[in-house]
Backbone as CSV, one residue per row, in Angstrom:
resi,resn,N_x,N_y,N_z,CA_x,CA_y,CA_z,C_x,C_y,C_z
1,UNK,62.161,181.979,-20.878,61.006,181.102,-20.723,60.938,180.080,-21.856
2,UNK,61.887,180.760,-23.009,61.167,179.696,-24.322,62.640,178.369,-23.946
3,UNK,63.518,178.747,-23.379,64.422,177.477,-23.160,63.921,176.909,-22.165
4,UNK,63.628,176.827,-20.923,62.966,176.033,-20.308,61.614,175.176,-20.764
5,UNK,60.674,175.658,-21.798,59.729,174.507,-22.365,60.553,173.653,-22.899
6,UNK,61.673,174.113,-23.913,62.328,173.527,-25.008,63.221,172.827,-23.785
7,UNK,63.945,172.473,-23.093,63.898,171.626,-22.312,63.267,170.497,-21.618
8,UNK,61.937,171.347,-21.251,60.879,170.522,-20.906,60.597,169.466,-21.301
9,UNK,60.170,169.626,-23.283,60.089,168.867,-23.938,61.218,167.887,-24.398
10,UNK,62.438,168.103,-24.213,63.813,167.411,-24.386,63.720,166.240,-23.197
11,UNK,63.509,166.805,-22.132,63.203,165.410,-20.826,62.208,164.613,-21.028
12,UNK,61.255,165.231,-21.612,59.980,164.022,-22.127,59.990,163.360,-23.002
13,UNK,61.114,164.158,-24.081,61.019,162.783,-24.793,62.327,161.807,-24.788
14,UNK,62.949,161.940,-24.054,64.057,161.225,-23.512,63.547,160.085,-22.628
15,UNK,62.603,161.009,-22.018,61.985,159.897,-20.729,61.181,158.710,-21.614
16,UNK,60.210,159.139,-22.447,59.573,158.608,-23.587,60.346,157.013,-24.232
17,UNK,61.531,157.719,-24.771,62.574,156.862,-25.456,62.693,155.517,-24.639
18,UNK,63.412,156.184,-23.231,63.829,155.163,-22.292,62.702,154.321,-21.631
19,UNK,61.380,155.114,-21.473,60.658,154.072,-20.896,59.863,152.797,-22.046
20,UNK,60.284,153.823,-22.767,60.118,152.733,-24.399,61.071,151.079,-24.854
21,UNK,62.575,151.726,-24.213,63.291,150.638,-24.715,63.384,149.522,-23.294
22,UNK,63.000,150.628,-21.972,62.456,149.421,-20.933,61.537,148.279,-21.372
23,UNK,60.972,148.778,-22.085,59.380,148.029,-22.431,59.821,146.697,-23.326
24,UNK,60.992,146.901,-23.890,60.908,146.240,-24.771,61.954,144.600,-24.951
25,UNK,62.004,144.490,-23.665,62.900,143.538,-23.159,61.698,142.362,-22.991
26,UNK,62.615,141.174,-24.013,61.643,140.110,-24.011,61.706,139.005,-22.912
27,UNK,60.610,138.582,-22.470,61.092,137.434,-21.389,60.698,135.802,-22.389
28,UNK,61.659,135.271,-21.727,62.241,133.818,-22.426,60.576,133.359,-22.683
29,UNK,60.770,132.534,-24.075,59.370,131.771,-24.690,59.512,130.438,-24.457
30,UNK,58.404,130.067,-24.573,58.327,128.584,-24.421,59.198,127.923,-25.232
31,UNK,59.597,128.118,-26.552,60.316,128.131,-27.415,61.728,127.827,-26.955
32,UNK,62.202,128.840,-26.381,63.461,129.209,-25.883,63.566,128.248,-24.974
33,UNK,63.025,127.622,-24.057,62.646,126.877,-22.886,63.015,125.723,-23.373
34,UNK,62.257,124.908,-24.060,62.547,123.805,-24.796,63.488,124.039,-25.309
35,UNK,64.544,124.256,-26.126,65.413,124.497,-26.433,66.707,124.638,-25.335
36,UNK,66.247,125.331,-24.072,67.356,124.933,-23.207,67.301,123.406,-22.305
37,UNK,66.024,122.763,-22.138,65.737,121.505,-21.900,66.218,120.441,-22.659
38,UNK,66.290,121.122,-24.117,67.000,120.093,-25.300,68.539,119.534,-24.444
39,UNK,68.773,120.938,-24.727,70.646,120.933,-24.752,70.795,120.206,-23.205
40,UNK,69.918,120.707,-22.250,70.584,119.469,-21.407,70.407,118.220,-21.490
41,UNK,69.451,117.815,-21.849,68.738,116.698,-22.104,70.203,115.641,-23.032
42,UNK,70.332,116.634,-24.083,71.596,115.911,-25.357,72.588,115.940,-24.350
43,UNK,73.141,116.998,-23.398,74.239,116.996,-22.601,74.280,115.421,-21.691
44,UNK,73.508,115.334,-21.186,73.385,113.631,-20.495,73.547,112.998,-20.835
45,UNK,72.648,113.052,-22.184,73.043,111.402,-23.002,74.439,111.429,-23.521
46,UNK,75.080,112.583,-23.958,76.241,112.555,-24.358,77.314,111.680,-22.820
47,UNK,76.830,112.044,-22.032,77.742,111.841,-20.832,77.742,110.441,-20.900
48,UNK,76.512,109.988,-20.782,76.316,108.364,-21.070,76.903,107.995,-21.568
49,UNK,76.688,107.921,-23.132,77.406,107.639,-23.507,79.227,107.198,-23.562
50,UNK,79.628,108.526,-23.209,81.020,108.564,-22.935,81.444,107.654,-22.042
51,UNK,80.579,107.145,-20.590,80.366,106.615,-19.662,80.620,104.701,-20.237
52,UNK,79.444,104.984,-20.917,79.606,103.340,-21.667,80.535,102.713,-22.642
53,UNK,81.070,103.917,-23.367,82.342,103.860,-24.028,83.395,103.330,-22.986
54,UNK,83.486,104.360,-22.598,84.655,103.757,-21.070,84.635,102.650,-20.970
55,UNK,83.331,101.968,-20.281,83.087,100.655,-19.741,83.500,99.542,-20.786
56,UNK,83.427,99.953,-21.992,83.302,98.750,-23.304,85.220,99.151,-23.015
57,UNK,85.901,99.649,-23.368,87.210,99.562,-23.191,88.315,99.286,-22.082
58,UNK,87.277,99.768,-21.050,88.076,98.391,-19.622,87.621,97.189,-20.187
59,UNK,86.517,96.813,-20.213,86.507,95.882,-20.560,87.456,95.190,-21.676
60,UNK,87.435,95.495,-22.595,88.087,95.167,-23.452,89.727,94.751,-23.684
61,UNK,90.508,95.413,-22.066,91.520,95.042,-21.735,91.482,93.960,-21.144
């Protein structure tokens, strides 16, 4: 009888643990958000850029 509590208590606090480190998963911040809006944002203009570069060197032939 005394290994089955002592079990008992081994699943609870296992269960404990895990429903603990469920808990603890962050969802993306506004922060984070802006920050991925940045990078595309710089990704475009970079493209542009590259785009108008091009154009200035046909031209330029």
């Amino acid at each position: 009888m005394m290994k089955f509590g002592k079990n008992v208590m081994v699943a609870l606090a296992i269960s404990a643990l895990l429903a603990g480190l469920a808990g603890c998963q962050k969802k993306e911040g506004s922060v984070e958000s802006a920050g991925k809006e940045l990078d595309k944002a710089l990704e475009k203009a970079g493209q542009q850029v590259e785009k108008a570069g091009e154009k200035i060197q046909d031209a330029a032939k």
